[in-house]
C-alpha positions in Angstrom: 87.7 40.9 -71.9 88.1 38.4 -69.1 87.1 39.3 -65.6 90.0 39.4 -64.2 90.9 42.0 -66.6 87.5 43.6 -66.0 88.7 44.1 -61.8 92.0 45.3 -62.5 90.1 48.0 -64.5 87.8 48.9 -61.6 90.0 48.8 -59.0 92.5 50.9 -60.9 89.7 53.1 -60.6 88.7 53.2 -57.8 92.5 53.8 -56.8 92.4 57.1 -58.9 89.4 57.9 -57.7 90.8 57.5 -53.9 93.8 59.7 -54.8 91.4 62.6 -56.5 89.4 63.4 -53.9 92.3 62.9 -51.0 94.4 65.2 -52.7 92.1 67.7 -54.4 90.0 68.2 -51.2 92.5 67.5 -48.6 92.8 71.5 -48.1 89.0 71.6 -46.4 89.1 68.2 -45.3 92.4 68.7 -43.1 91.1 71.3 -41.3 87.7 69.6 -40.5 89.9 66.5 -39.4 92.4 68.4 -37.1 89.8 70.9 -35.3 87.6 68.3 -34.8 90.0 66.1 -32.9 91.2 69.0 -31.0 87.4 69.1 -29.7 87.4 66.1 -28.3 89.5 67.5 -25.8 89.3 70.9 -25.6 87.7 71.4 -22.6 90.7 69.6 -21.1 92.5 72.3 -23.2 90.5 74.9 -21.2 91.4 73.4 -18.0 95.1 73.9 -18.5 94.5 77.6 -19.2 92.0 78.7 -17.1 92.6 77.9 -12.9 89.1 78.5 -11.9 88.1 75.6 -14.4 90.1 72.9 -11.9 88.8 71.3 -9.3 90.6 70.3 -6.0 88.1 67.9 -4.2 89.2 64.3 -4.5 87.0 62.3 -7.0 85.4 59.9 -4.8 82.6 62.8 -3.5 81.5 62.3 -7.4 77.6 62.2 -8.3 76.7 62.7 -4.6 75.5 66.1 -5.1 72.3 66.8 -2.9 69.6 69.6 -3.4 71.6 71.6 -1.0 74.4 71.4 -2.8 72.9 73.2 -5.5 71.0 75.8 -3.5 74.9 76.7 -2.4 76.6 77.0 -5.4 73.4 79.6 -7.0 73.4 81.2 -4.3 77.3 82.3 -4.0 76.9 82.7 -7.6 73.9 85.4 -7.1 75.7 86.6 -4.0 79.2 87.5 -6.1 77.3 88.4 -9.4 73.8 90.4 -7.3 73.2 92.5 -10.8 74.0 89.2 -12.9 71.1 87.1 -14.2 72.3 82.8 -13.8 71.2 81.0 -17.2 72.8 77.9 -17.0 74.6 76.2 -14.1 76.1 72.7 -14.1 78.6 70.0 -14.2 81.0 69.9 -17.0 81.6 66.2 -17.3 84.4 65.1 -15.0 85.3 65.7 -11.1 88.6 67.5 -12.3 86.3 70.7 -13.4 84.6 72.6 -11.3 80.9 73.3 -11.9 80.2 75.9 -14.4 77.5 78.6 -14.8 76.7 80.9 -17.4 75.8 84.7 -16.1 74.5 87.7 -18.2 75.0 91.4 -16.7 72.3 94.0 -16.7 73.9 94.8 -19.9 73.4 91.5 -22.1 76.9 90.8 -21.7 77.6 87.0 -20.8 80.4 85.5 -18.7 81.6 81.6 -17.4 81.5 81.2 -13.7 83.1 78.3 -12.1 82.1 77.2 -8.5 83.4 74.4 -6.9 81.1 72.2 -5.4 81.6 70.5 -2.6 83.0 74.5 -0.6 80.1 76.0 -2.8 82.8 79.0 -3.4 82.8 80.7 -6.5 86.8 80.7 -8.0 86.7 82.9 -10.7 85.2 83.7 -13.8 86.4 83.2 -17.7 84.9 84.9 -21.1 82.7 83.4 -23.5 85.4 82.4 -25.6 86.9 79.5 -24.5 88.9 76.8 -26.2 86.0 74.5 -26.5 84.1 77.4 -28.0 86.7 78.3 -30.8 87.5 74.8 -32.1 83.6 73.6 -31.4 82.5 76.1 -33.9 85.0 76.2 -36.4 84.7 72.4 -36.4 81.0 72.5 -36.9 80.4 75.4 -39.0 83.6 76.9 -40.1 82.6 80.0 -37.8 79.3 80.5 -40.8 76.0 80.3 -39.2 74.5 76.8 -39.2 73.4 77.3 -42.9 76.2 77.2 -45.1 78.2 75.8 -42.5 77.0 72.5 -41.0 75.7 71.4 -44.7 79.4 72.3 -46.0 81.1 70.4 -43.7 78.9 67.5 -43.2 79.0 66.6 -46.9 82.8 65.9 -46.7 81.0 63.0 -44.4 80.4 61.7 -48.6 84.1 62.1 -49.2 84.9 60.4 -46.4 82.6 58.1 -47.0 83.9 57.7 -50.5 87.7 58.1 -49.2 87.2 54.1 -46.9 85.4 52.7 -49.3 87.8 52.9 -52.2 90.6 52.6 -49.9 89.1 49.4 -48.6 88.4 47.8 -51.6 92.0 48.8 -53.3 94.1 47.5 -50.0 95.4 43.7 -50.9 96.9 41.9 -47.8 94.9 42.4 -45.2 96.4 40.9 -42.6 100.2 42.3 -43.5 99.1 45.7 -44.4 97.7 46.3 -40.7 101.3 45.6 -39.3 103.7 46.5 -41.9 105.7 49.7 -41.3 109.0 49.2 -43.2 111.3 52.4 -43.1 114.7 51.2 -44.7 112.5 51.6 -48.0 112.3 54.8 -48.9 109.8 57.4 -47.8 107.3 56.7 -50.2 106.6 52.7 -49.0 107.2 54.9 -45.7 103.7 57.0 -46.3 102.2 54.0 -48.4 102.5 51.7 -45.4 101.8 54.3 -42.8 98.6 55.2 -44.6 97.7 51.7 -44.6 97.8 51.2 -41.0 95.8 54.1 -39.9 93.7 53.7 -42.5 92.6 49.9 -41.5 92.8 50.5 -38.0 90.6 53.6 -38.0 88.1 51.6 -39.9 85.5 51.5 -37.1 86.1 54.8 -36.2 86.2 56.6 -39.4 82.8 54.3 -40.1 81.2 56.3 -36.0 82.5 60.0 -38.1 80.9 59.0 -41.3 77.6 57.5 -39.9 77.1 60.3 -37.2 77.5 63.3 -39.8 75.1 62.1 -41.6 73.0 61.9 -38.8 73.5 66.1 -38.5 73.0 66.5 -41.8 69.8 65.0 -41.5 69.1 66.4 -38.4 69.5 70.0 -40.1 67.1 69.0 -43.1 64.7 68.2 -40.7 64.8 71.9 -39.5 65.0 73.3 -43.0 61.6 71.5 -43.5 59.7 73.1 -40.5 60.1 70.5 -37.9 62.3 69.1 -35.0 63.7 65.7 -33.4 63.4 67.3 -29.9 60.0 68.1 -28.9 60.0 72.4 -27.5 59.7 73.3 -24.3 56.6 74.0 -22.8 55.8 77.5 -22.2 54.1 79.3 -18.9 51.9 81.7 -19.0 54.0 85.5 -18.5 52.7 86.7 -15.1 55.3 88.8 -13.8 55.0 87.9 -9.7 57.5 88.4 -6.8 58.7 85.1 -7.8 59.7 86.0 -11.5 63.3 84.9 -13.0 65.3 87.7 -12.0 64.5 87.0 -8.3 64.6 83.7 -8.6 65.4 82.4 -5.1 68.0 79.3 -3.9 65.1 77.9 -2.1 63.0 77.3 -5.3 66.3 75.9 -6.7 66.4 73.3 -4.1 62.4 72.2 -4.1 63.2 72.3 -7.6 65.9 69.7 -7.5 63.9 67.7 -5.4 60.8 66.9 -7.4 62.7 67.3 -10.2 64.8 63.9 -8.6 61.4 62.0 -7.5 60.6 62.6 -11.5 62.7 60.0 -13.0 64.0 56.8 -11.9 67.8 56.4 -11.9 68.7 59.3 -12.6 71.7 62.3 -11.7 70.8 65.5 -12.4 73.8 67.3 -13.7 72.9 70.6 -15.0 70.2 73.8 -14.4 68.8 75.9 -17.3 67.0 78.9 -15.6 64.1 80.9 -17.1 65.2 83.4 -19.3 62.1 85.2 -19.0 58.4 85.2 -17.2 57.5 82.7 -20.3 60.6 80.2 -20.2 60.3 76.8 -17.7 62.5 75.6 -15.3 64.7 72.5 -16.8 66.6 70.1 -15.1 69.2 67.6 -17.3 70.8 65.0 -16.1 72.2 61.5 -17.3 70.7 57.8 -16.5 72.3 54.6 -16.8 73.1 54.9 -20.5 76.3 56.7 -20.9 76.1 56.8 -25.0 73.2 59.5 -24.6 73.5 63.2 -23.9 72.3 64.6 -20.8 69.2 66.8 -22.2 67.6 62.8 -22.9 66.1 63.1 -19.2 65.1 66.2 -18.5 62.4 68.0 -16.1 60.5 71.1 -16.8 58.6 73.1 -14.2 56.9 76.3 -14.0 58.9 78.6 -12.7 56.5 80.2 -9.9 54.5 77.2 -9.0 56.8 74.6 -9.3 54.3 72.8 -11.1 55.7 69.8 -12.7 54.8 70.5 -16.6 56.9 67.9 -18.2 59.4 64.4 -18.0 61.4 63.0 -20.4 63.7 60.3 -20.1 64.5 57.3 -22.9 61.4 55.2 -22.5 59.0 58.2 -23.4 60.9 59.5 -26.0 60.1 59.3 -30.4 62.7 57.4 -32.0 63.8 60.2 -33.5 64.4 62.0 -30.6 65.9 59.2 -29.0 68.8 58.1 -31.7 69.5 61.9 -32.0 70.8 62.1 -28.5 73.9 59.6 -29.4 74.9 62.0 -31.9 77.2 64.0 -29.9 78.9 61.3 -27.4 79.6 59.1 -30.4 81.1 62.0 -32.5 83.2 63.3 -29.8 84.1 60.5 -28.2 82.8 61.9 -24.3 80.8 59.0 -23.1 83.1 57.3 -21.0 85.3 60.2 -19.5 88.7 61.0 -20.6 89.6 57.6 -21.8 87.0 57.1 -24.3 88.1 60.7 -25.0 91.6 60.3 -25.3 90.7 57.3 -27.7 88.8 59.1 -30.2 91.7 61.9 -29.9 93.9 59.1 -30.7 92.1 58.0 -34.1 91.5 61.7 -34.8 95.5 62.4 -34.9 95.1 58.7 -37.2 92.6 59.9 -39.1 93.8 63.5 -39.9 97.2 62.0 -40.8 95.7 59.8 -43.5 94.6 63.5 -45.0 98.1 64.1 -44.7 100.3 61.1 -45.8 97.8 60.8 -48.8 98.8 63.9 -50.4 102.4 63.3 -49.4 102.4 60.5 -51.5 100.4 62.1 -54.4 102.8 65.1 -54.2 105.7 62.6 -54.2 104.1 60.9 -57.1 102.7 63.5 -59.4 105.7 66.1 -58.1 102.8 68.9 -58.6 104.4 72.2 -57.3 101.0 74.5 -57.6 97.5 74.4 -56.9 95.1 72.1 -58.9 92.1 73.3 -60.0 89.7 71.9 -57.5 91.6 72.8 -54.8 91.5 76.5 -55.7 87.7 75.6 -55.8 87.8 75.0 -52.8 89.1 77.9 -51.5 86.4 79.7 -51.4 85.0 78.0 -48.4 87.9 79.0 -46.6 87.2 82.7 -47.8 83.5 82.6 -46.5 85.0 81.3 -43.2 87.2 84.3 -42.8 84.5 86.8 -43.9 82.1 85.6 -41.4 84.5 84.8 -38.3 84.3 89.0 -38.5 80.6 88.1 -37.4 81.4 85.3 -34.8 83.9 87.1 -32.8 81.9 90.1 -32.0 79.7 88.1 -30.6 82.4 87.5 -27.7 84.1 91.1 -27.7 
């Protein structure tokens, strides 16, 4: 057998093989695809629906937040919420959102409450469940807890990963196929040339979905064996004083912020994470001048009644672990650069989800199969376990 005849052999292969798993898993893969570009701009999403979320100041007062500032905003927040305990307050990205903070009642219910920064007035308040929250987490973990959920959906990370690389290697013409969209043909060269052009263009993006996945997956087995990329936060020792968290005063806030500034060079500090009890720190977040990492890379822990400075990190301190695992999330969502590194990865999303769906259009077309396969009612059991335990997931927020 010559080799010529050899490769026609694989590749014809390695075609079928690109059809199976598009069309047999393209139920479970779809939805990953779709809610997963929604993500990227759900928050935006959010903003549409919810007034309080939007901002009015004009941009140009951006990252020139000062101490006092802060002290403002916690303090209208304890002011309009006295019986409330503030968790969280912070920036949610982009001057077109108000700052947000998260408020629990004397009852262990939890709320969203947006104040805008610059008047320091609180303008409303929103549930739990947000946008951002619903299509984050079904994304993620199909609404399961992290295990089944993150491991089921980040090994379709392998079919995608399987999906490019037969489709790369089975694509002749290059060059014409990233071009050619010819629609006087019939609707099957229609799909097959559509298919080929989001398929080569998405390349490098597909490649960032694949490569970060991975990255969670692996980031989950390290908690499965015991251990953690991010380092735990220090812990104080519980003695319950006139200072404790649930009189935790604006002016702490403030010398807070300002140590907490002095800390690390370079820096904005863009969110708050309160003590949750008399044994949790003080943390302040913020960004540097690398945009590709998440916020909690610099961070500054104090003790909540002292103020004692009990811990800094930023990227130059940081294990390598710790360090690659904070690109994760701006390079699977696509937030590092604002809403037009946002609205990019939202692009190849739509691209990327519609090669899920031109591929089994032109399986369907070709094979003419009018019922379920096999392996996709295999499948459907992961859509069953996602039903039973949304039940779970949205009691959390009723």
């Amino acid at each position: 057998m010559s080799n010529k005849t050899q490769q026609r052999k694989f590749l014809k292969k390695l075609y079928h093989l690109h059809a199976w798993v598009g069309f047999q898993l393209a139920l479970v893969m779809f939805v990953i695809l779709a809610t997963g570009t929604i993500a990227t701009l759900s928050n935006e999403i959010d903003w549409l629906v919810h007034e309080p979320m939007r901002a009015s100041t004009p941009s140009e007062k951006s990252h020139s937040l000062q101490a006092q500032d802060w002290r403002a905003m916690y303090e209208a927040i304890k002011a309009q919420y006295p019986d409330s305990k503030v968790l969280t307050l912070g920036s949610m990205g982009e001057d077109y959102f108000n700052y947000r903070a998260r408020v629990t009642n004397a009852q262990g219910q939890g709320r969203y409450v947006y104040v805008d920064p610059w008047t320091h007035e609180v303008t409303g308040e929103t549930s739990l469940l947000t946008v951002q929250r619903v299509f984050r987490d079904l994304h993620r973990y199909l609404f399961m807890p992290a295990f089944p959920g993150l491991p089921i959906v980040t090994a379709f990370a392998f079919i995608l990963l399987i999906s490019l690389y037969t489709g790369l290697k089975t694509t002749r013409n290059w060059k014409t196929a990233l071009w050619r969209i010819r629609t006087q043909q019939g609707a099957r060269i229609l799909l097959s040339d559509l298919h080929k052009v989001f398929g080569l263009w998405g390349i490098w993006f597909t490649s960032v979905i694949i490569i970060t996945s991975f990255w969670y997956l692996f980031e989950f087995g390290v908690r499965v064996a015991g251990s953690s990329l991010e380092p735990s936060a220090p812990t104080v020792n519980a003695v319950v004083t006139q200072n404790s968290p649930s009189r935790f005063s604006g002016s702490q806030l403030e010398q807070g912020f300002i140590q907490a500034q002095q800390s690390i060079d370079n820096w904005t500090i863009t969110a708050v994470q309160f003590p949750r009890d008399d044994s949790s720190v003080l943390r302040f977040k913020g960004v540097g001048d690398n945009p590709l990492l998440r916020e909690r890379a610099h961070k500054v822990d104090f003790h909540p009644y002292t103020l004692q400075r009990l811990n800094v990190q930023y990227p130059g301190n940081m294990t390598m672990g710790n360090y690659l695992n904070e690109y994760a999330d701006p390079l699977h969502f696509g937030y590092f650069a604002g809403l037009t590194s946002k609205l990019i990865w939202f692009v190849f999303g739509v691209a990327l989800t519609g090669l899920s769906f031109t591929g089994v259009l032109m399986t369907w077309k070709r094979t003419k199969s009018a019922r379920l396969t096999r392996a996709q009612i295999a499948t459907l059991p992961i859509f069953a376990l996602s039903a039973f335990y949304f039940v779970f997931w949205i009691q959390r927020y009723l």
